[in-house]
N, C-alpha and C positions, 0 to 999 in steps of 0.2 A: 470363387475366391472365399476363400473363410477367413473367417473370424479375429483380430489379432486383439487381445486381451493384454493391455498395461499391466503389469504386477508394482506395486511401489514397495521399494523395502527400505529399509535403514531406519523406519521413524515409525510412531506410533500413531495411533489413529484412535481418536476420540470423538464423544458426544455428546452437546448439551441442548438445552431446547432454550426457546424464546416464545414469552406469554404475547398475544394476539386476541380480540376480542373474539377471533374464527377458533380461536384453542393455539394448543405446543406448537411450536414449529421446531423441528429437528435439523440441529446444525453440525455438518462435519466440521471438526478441526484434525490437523495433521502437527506431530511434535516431532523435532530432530535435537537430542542433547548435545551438547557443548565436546566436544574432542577432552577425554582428560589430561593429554598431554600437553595443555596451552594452561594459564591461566586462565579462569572465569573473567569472559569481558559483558557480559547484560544476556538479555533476553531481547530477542527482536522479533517486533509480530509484522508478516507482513500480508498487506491486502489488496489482492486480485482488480482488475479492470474488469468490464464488460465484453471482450473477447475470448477468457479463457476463466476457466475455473482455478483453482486455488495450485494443486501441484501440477498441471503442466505448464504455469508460468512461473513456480520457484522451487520446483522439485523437477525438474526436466535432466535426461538423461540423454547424449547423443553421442555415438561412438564420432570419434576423430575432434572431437570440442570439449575439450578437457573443461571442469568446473561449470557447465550448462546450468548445475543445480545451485541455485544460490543459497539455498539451505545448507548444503553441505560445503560449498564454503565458509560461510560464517559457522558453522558447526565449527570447522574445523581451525576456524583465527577461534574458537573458544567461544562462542557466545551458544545460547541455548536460540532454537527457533522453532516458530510457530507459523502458519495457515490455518485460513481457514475459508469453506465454500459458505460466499455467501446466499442467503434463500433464492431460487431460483437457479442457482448456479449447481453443476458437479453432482455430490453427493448431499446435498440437505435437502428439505422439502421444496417441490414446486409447484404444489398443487393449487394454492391460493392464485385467482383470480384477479389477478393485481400486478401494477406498473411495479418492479420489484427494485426502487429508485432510491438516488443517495442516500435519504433521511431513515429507509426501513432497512438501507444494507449498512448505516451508523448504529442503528438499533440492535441490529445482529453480530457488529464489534461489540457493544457494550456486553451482549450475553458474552461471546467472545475469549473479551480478556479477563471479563469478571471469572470464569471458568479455570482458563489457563494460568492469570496469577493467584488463585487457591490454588489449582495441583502443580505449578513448580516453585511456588511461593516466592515467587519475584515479588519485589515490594512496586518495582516501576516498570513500564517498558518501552523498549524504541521501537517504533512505527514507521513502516515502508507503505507509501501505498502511489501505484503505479493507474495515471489516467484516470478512468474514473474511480478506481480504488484511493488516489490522489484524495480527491473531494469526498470520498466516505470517512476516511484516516482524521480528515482535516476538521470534516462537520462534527466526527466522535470526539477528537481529541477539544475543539470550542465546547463540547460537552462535558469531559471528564477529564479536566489537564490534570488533576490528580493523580491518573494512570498512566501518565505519557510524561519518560525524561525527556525524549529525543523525538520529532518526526519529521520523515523527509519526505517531502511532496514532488512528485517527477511524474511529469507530462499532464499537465493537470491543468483548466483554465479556469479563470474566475467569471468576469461577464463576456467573454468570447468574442470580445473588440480584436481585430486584427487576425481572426484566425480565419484562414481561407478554406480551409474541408469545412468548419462552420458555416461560412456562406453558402457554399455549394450544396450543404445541407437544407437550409430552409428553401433554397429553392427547389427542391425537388421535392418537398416536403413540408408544406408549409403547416403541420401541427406539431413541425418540430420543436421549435422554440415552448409553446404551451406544455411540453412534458419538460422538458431541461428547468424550464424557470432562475434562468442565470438570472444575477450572480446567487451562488447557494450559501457560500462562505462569507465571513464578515473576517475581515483579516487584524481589527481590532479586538478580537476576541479570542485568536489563537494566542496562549500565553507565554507557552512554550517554547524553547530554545527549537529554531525550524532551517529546512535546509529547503530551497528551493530550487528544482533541476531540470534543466532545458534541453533536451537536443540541437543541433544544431540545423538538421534540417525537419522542425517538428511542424505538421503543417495545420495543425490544430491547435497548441499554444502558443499564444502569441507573445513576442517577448517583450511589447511594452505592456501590455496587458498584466504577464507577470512582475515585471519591475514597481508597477504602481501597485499591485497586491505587497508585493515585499518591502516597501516604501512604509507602510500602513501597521509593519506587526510591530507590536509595542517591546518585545524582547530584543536586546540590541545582544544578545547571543543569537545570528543568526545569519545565513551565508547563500549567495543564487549561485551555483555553478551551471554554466553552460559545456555542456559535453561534446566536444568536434565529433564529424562523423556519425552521429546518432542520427533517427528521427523519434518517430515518438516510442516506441516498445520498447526500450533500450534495455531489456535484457536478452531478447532475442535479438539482437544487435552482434554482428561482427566484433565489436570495439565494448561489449559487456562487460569485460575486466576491469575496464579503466571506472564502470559504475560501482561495481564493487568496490575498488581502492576508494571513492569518493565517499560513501557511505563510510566505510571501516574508517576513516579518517575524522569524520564528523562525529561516530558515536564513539567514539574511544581519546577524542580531545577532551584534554583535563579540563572540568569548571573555573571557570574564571574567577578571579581571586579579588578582593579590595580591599583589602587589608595591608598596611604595608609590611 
């Protein structure tokens, strides 16, 4: 059998690094511009979970599944988009000897978007992060709400009360829990206008678990939508369109006004 070689095209492929006391670390990012037939609607970065590197969970490409790449949708409603492989993952370095866990793959959005907003000179941007790209998105953004209009958290758990692959996890596994260290997010600290999104059949997010994260965030711009028919990957999902209209929906609602 040989060999079958991915080609990605349509978008541009960049490099920045992140300081380490072990030295650089080298991070890919991936850029798709805005369609210029729409108006300009933002800049969306979005971040990987722990099963798939950066483009084959939003740059995916499958004959008979129209719109697969979610890049190139939002491209094409106008927005500019970004990826990017966090360490360990894809194309950036993974030669450090190290648990390569939420707080060092936060550290690597911060190289990230520091990078991405100098060269398309967004002043802000909305944030996608799926699982545990969720909890990366969400620990950066409690970091740097300066750099984040918008971010939507989908499939993601805080202290992992009610979720049943959780359990089934430590049991098989009982240094599970010691590497996760839930809860990682303080939901009092996310500031920002936030979207929180559930599958319907997600067997890892639990949804009172979420509801009492979302209970907790102090911006009352801020919405849980539960998706029917999903479970947790909901872009590799049957029913992935309906994730998109959710999204396009939430970062493209006008700011809310008090003024009469």
């Amino acid at each position: 059998m040989s060999d079958v070689k991915v080609t990605w095209t349509g978008g541009v492929e960049h490099w920045t690094h992140k300081k380490t006391p072990e030295g650089d670390i080298k991070l890919f990012l991936w850029e798709k511009k805005a369609s210029p037939k729409v108006p300009h609607a933002g800049t969306v970065f979005f971040v990987h979970g722990s099963s798939m590197a950066s483009q084959p969970t939003f740059d995916l490409h499958v004959p008979g599944r129209p719109h697969s790449s979610a890049m190139d949708w939002f491209a094409e409603h106008g927005f500019d988009t970004w990826t990017m492989d966090n360490e360990g993952y894809g194309r950036s370095d993974k030669h450090r000897n190290i648990n390569f866990d939420i707080s060092n793959g936060a550290d690597d959005l911060a190289a990230g978007t520091e990078y991405a907003m100098k060269v398309s000179g967004a002043k802000s941007l909305l944030m996608y992060g799926i699982s545990s790209g969720a909890l990366k998105a969400g620990l950066f953004t409690e970091r740097h709400p300066e750099r984040i209009a918008k971010v939507a958290l989908d499939a993601f758990v805080w202290t992992g009360e009610g979720s049943h692959t959780l359990e089934q996890r430590k049991k098989k596994l009982p240094e599970f829990l010691a590497k996760t260290k839930l809860p990682l997010l303080d939901p009092k600290k996310l500031t920002v206008p936030t979207i929180i999104l559930r599958g319907e059949y997600d067997g890892i997010a639990g949804m009172d678990d979420l509801i009492d994260y979302f209970k907790l965030l102090p911006n009352m711009n801020k919405q849980f939508s539960v998706m029917r028919g999903i479970s947790h990957a909901s872009f590799q999902q049957k029913n992935y369109m309906m994730v998109y209209q959710i999204l396009h929906s939430f970062f493209t609602m006008p700011e809310p006004s008090y003024k009469g």
